[in-house]
C-alpha positions as CSV (number, residue, x, y, z in Angstrom):
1,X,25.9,-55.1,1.6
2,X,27.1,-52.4,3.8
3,X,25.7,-48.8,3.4
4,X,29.0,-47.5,2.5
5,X,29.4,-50.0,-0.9
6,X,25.9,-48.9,-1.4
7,X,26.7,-45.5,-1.4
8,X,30.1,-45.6,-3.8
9,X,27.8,-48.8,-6.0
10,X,24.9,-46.5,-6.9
11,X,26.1,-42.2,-6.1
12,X,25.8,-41.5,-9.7
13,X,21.6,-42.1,-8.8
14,X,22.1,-41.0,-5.4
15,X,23.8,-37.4,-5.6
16,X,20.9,-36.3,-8.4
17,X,18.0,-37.6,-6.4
18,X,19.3,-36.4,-2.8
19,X,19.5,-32.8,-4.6
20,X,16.2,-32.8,-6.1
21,X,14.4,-33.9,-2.9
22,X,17.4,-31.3,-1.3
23,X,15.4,-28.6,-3.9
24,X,11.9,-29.6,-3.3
25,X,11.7,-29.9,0.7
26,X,13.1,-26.0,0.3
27,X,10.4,-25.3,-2.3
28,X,7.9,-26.5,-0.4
29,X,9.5,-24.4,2.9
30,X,9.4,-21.6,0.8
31,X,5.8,-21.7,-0.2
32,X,4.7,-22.6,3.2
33,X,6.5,-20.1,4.6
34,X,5.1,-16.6,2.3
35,X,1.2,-18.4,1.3
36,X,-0.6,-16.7,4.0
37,X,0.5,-13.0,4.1
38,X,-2.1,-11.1,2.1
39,X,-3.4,-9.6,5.4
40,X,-2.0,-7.0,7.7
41,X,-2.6,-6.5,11.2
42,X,-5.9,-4.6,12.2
43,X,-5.4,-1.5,13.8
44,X,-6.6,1.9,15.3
45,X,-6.2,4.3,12.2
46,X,-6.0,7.7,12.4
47,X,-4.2,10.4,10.5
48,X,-3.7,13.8,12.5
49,X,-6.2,13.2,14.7
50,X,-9.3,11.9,12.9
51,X,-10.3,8.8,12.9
52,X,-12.1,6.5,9.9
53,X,-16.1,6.9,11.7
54,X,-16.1,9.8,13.7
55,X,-18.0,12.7,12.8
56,X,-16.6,15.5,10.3
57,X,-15.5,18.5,11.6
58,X,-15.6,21.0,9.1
59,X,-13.0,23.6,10.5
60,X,-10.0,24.8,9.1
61,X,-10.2,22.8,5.8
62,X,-9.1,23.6,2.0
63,X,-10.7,23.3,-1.4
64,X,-9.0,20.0,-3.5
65,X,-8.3,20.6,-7.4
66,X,-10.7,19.2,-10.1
67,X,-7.7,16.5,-10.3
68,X,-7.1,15.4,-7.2
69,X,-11.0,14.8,-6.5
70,X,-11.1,12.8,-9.2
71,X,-7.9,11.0,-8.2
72,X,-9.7,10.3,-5.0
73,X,-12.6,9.2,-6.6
74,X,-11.0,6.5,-8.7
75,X,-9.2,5.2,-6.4
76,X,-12.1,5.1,-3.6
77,X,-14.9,4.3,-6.2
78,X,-17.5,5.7,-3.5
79,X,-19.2,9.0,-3.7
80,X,-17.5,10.8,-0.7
81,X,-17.2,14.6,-0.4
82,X,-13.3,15.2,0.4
83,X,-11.6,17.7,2.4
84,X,-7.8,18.7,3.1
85,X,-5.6,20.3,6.0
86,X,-2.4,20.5,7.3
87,X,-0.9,18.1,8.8
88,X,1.6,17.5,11.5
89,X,3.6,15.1,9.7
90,X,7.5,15.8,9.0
91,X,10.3,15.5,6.5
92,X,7.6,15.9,3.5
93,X,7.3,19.5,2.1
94,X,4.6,19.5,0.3
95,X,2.1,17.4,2.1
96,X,-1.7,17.7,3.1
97,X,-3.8,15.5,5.1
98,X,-7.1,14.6,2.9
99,X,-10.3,12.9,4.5
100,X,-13.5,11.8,2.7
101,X,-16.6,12.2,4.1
102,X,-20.0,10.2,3.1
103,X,-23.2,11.9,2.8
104,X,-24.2,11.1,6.6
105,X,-21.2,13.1,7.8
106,X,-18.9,10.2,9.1
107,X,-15.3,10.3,8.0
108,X,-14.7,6.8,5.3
109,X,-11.2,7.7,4.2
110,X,-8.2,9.3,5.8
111,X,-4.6,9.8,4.4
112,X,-2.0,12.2,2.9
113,X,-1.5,13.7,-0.6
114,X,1.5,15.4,-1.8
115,X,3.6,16.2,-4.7
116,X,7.0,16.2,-6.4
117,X,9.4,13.4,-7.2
118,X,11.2,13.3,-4.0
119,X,8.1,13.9,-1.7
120,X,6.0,11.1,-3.6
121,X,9.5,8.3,-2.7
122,X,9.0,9.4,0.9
123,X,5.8,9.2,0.9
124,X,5.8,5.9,-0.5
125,X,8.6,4.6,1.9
126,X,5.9,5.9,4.5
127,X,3.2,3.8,3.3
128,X,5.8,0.9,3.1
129,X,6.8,1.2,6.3
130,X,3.2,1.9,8.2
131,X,2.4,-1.7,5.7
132,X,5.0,-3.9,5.0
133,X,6.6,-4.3,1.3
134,X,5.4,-7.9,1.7
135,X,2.2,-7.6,2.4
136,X,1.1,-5.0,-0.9
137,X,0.1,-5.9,-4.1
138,X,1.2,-4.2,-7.4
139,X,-1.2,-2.8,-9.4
140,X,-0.3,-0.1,-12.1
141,X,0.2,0.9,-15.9
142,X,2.9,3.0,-17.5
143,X,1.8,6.8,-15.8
144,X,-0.3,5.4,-12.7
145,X,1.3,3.3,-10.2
146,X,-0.7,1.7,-7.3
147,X,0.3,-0.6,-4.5
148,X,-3.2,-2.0,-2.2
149,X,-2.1,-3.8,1.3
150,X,-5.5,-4.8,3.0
151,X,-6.6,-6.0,6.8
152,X,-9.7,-7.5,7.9
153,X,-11.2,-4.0,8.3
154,X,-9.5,-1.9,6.5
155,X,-7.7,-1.0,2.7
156,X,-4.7,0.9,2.5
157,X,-3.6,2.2,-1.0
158,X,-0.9,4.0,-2.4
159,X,-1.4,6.0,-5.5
160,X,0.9,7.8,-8.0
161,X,-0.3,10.1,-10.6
162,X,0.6,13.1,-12.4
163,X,-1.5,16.5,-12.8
164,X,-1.5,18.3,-16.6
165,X,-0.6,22.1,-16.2
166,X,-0.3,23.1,-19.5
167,X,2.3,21.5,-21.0
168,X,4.3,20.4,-18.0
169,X,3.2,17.3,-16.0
170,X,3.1,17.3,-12.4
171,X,4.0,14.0,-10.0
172,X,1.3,13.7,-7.3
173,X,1.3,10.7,-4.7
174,X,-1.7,9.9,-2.2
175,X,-2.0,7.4,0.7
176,X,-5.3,6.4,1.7
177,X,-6.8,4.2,4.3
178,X,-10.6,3.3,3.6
179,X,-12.8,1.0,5.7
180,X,-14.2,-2.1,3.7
């Protein structure tokens, strides 16, 4: 029997089985492909100029709201004292550089806060593009969103979380690097 009479003799088998195995080879691809991406690439981080380690420099800093130091606090779940000051980052408005410090003086988290709708999206297409949309994972509930990329060294975390002032609620964002 020639191949060809064995094609047109049996294609109603043939065609269903080619395009399963056709379906699982690219299954298979696919998985092999995205299994092994749940770390980013290690590297020097620093945010304006300090640097997660190096000593704190207490000069030209500002007080954080009851809020935002508890923000930090659930997201870090260390017991850090935190500072804030400008920062030399563009095309955010309302944006302050925060660093936590541990009781020994060394800097353990760096990153940026700010607030508003429109600042927090920037902020967070920062974050994705310092990270990778690949790379985070998607943690969050109905008011408080949270997206965690992590490196051999290092966690990076985006947060999303709004501020009570009276009756009117508030949008606040943070990004934070913290070493493991």
């Amino acid at each position: 029997m020639k191949l060809k009479d064995l094609i047109r003799e049996y294609k109603w088998t043939i065609t269903p089985i080619s395009y399963v195995l056709l379906l699982g080879i690219f299954s298979i691809f696919f998985l092999f492909k995205n299994s092994n991406h749940e770390l980013i690439d290690s590297r020097i981080d620093s945010v304006d100029g300090i640097l997660l380690g190096s000593e704190i420099v207490n000069s030209s800093n500002f007080p954080l709201n009851d809020i935002e130091k508890d923000a930090l606090k659930s997201v870090s779940k260390k017991d850090l004292i935190f500072y804030s000051k400008d920062t030399i980052l563009e095309n955010i408005e309302n944006i302050k550089t925060i660093y936590g410090g541990s009781k020994d003086n060394k800097v353990a988290l760096i990153g940026y806060m700010t607030r508003g709708i429109k600042d927090c999206k920037r902020l967070k297409y920062f974050s994705l593009g310092q990270n990778g949309k690949h790379y985070a994972v998607d943690k969050g509930s109905a008011t408080n969103a949270k997206l965690i990329w992590n490196s051999k060294t290092n966690i990076y975390i985006y947060y999303n979380f709004f501020e009570s002032k009276g009756l009117n609620l508030e949008k606040k964002c943070l990004y934070i690097i913290m070493a493991r």
